[in-house]
ChimeraX commands (.cxc) that place a marker at each C-alpha (Angstrom):
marker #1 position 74.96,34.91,9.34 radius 0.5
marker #1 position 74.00,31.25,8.74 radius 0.5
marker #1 position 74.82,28.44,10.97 radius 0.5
marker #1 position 76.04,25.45,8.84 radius 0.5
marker #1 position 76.62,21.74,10.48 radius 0.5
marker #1 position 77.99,18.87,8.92 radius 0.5
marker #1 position 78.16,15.44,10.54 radius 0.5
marker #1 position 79.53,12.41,8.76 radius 0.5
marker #1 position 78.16,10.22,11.28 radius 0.5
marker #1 position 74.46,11.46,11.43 radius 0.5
marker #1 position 72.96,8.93,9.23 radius 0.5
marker #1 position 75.29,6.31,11.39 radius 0.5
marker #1 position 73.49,7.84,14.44 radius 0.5
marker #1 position 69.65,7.95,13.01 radius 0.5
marker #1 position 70.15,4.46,11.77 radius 0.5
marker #1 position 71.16,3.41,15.39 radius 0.5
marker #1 position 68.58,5.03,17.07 radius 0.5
marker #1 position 66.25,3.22,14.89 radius 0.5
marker #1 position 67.37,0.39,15.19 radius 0.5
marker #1 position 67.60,0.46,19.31 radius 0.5
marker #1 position 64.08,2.50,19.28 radius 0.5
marker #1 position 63.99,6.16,20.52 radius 0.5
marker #1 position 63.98,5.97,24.16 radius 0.5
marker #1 position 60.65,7.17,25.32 radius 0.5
marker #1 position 59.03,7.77,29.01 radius 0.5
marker #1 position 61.18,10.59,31.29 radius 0.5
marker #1 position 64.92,10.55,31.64 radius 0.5
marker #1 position 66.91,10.30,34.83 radius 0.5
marker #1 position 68.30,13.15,36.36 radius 0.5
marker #1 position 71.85,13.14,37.27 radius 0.5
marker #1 position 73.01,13.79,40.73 radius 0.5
marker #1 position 75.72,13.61,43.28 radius 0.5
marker #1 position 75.83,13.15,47.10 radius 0.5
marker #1 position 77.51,13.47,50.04 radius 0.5
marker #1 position 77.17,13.94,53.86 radius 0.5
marker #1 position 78.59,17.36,55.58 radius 0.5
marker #1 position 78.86,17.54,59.10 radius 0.5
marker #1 position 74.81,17.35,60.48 radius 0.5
marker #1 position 73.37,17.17,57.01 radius 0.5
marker #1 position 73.03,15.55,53.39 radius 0.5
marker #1 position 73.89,17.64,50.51 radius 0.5
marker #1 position 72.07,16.31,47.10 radius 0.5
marker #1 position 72.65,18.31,43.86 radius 0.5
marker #1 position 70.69,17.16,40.71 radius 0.5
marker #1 position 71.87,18.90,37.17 radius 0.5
marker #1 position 68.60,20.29,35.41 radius 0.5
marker #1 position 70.40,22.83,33.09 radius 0.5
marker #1 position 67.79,24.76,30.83 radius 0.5
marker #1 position 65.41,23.93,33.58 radius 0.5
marker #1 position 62.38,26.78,34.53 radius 0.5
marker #1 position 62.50,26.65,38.57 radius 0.5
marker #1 position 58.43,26.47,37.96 radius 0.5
marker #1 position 59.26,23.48,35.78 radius 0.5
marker #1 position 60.21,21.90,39.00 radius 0.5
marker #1 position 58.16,19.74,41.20 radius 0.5
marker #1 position 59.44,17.94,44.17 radius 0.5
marker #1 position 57.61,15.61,46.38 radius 0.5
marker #1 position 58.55,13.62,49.47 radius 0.5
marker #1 position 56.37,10.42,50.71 radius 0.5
marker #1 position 57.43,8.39,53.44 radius 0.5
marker #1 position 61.52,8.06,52.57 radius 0.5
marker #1 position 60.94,9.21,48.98 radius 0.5
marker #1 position 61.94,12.22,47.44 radius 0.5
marker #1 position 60.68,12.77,43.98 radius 0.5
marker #1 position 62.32,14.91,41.22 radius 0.5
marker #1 position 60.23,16.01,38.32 radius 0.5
marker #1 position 61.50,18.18,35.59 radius 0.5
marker #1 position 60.44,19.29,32.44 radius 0.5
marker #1 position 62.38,20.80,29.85 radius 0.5
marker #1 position 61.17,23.19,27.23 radius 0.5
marker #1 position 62.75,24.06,23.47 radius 0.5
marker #1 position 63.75,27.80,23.21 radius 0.5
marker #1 position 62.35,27.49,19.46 radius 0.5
marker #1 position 58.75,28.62,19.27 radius 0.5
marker #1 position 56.22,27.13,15.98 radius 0.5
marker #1 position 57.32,28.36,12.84 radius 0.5
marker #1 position 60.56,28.85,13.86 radius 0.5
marker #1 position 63.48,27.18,11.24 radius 0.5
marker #1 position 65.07,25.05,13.20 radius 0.5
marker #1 position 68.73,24.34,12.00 radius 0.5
marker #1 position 70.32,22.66,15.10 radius 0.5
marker #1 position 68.76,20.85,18.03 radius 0.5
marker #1 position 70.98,18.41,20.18 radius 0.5
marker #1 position 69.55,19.47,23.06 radius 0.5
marker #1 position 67.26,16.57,25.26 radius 0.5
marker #1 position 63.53,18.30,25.54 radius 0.5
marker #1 position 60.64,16.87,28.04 radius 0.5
marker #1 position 60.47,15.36,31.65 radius 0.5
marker #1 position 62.85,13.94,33.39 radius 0.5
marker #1 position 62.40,12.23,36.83 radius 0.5
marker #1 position 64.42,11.15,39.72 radius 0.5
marker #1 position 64.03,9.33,42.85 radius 0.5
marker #1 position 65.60,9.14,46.09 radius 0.5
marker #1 position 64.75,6.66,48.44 radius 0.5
marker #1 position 66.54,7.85,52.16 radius 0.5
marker #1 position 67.05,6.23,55.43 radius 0.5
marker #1 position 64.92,6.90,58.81 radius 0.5
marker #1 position 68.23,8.69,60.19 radius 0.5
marker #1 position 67.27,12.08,57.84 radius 0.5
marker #1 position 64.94,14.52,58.82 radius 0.5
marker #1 position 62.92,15.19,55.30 radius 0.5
marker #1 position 60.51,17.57,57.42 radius 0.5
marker #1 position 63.30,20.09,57.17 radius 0.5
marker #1 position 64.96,19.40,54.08 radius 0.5
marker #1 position 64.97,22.70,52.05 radius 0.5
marker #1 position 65.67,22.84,48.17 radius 0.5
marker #1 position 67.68,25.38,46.51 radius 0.5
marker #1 position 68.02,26.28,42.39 radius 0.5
marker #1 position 70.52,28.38,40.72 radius 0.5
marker #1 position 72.72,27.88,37.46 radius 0.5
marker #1 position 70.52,24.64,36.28 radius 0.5
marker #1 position 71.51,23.01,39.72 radius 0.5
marker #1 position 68.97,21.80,42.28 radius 0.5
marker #1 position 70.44,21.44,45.78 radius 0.5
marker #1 position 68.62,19.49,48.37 radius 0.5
marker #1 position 69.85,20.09,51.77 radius 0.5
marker #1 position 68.46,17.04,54.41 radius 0.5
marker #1 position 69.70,17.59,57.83 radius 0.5
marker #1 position 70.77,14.62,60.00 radius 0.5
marker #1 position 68.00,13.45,62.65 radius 0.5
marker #1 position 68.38,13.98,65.81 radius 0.5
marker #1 position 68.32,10.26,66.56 radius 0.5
marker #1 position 70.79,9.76,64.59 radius 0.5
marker #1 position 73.70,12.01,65.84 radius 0.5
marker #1 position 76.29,10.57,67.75 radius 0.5
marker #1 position 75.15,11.14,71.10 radius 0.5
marker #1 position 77.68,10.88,74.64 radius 0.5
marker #1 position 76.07,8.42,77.07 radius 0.5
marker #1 position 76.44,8.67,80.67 radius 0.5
marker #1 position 78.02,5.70,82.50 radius 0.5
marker #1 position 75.88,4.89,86.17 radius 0.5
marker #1 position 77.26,2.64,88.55 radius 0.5
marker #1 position 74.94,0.60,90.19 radius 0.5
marker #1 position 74.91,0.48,94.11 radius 0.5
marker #1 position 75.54,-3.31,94.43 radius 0.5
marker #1 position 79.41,-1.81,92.36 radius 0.5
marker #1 position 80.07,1.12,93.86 radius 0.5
marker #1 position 79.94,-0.94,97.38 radius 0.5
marker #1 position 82.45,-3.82,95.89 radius 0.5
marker #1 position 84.70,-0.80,94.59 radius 0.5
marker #1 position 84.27,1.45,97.98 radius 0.5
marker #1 position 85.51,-2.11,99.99 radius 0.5
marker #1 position 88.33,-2.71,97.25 radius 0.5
marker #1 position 89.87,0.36,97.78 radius 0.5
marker #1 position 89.53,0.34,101.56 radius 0.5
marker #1 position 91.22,-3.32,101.96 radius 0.5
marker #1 position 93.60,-2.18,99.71 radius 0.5
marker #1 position 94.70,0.49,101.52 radius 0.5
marker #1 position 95.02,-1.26,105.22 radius 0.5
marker #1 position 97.33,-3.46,103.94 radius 0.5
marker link #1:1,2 radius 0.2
marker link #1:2,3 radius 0.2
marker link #1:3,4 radius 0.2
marker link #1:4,5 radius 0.2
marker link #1:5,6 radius 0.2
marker link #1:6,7 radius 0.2
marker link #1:7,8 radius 0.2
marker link #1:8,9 radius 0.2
marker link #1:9,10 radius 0.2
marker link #1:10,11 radius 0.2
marker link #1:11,12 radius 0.2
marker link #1:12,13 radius 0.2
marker link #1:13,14 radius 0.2
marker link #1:14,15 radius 0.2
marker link #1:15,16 radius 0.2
marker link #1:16,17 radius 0.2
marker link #1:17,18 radius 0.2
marker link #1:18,19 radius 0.2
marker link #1:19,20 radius 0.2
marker link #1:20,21 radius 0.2
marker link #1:21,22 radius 0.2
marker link #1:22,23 radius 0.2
marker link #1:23,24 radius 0.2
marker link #1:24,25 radius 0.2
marker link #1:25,26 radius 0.2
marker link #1:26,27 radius 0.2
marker link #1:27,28 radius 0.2
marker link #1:28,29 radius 0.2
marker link #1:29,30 radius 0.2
marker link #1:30,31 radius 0.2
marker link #1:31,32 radius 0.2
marker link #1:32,33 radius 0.2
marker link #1:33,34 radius 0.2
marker link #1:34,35 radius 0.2
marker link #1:35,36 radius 0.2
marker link #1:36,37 radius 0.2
marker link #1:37,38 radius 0.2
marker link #1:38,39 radius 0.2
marker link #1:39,40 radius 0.2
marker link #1:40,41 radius 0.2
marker link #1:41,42 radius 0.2
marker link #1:42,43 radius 0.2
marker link #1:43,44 radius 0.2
marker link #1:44,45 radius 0.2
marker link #1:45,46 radius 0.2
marker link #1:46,47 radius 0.2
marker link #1:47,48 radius 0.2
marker link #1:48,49 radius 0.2
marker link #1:49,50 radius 0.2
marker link #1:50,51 radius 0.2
marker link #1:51,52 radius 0.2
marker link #1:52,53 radius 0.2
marker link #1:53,54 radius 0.2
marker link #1:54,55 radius 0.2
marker link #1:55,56 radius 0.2
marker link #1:56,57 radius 0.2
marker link #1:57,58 radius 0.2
marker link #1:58,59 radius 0.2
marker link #1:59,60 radius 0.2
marker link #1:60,61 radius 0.2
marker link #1:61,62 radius 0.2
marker link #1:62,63 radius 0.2
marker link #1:63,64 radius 0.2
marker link #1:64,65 radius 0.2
marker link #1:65,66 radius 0.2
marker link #1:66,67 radius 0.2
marker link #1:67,68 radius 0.2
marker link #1:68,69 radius 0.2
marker link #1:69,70 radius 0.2
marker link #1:70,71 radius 0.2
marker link #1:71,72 radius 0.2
marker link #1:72,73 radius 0.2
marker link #1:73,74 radius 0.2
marker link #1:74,75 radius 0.2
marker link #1:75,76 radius 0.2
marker link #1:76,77 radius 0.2
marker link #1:77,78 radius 0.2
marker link #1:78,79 radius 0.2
marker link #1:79,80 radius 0.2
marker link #1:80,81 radius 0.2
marker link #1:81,82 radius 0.2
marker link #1:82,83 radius 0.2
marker link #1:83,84 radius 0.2
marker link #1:84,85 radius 0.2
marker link #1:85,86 radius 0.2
marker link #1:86,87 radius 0.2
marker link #1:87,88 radius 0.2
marker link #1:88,89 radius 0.2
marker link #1:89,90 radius 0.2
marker link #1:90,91 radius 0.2
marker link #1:91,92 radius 0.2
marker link #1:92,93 radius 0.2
marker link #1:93,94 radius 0.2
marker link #1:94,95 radius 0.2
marker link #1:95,96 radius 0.2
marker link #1:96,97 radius 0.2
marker link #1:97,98 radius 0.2
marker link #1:98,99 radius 0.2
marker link #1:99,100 radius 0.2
marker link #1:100,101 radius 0.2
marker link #1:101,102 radius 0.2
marker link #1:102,103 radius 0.2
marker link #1:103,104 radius 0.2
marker link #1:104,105 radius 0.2
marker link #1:105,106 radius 0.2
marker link #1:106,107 radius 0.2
marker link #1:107,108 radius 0.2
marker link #1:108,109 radius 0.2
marker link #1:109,110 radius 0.2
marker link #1:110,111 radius 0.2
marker link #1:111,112 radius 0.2
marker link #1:112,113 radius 0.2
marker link #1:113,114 radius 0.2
marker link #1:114,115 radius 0.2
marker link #1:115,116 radius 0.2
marker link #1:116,117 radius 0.2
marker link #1:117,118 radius 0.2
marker link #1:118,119 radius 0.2
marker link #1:119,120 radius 0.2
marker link #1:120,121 radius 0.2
marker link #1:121,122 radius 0.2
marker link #1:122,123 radius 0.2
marker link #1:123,124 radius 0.2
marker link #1:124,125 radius 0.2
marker link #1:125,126 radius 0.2
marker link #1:126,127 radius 0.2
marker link #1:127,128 radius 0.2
marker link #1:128,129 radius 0.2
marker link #1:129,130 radius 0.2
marker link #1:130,131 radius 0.2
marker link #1:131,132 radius 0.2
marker link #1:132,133 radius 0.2
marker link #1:133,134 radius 0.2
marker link #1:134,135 radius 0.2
marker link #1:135,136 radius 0.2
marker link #1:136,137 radius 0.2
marker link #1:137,138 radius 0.2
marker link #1:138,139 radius 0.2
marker link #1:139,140 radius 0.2
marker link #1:140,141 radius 0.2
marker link #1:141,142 radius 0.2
marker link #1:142,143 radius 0.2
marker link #1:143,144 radius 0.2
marker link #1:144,145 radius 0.2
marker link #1:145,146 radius 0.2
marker link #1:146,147 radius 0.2
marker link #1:147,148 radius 0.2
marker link #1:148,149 radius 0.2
marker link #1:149,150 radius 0.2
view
């Protein structure tokens, strides 16, 4: 069995490319977002990613995503077909002071990288308790007491 491709636009596509320059240095990593309840939920797509091909880092309020991708086709191999994107790609994640990146925890299955930050506790809505001060409660007490000889 052979494995045959024809493109009409490759040469289109080469000539582009040469034109605009190959674009070198590490590409981003895609992600997505969102805040559940008491915590952050980021997911970064890194399909054909090694978990050991993973390095995250975290300095002050920056998370740093480094990923390198590998070929599947060894030296000497014929290749036929590559499309895929090979080497490192990087993201970064600058949060606020209201996370607590001390407990964040990172997760990796299917070529998806899920950070989980949970909210500070600063930064949950909190109840705060209402004091009356004496200088009120007197002006209230004598309210309610004229009030009522009347």
């Amino acid at each position: 069995m052979s494995l045959m491709r024809f493109d009409p636009l490759a040469g289109f596509e080469r000539l582009a490319q040469q034109m605009m320059g190959e674009r070198q240095g590490p590409r981003p990593i895609p992600m997505a977002a969102f805040r559940r309840g008491d915590q952050v939920l980021a997911y970064f797509d890194l399909p054909g990613v090694n978990p050991e091909d993973v390095d995250i880092t975290v300095e002050r309020n920056v998370v740093t995503i480094r990923a390198q991708r590998r070929p599947a086709h060894q030296e000497g191999d014929e290749v036929i077909v590559d499309e895929r994107p090979y080497g490192i790609f990087t993201r970064q994640v600058f949060l606020g002071d209201s996370l607590d990146l001390d407990n964040m925890t990172a997760d990796y299955a299917r070529g998806e990288l899920c950070l989980t930050i949970p909210v500070s506790e600063k930064a949950k809505p909190r109840r705060i308790e209402l004091r009356a001060s004496d200088q009120e409660s007197q002006q209230v007490t004598a309210s309610a007491t004229e009030g009522g000889t009347r």
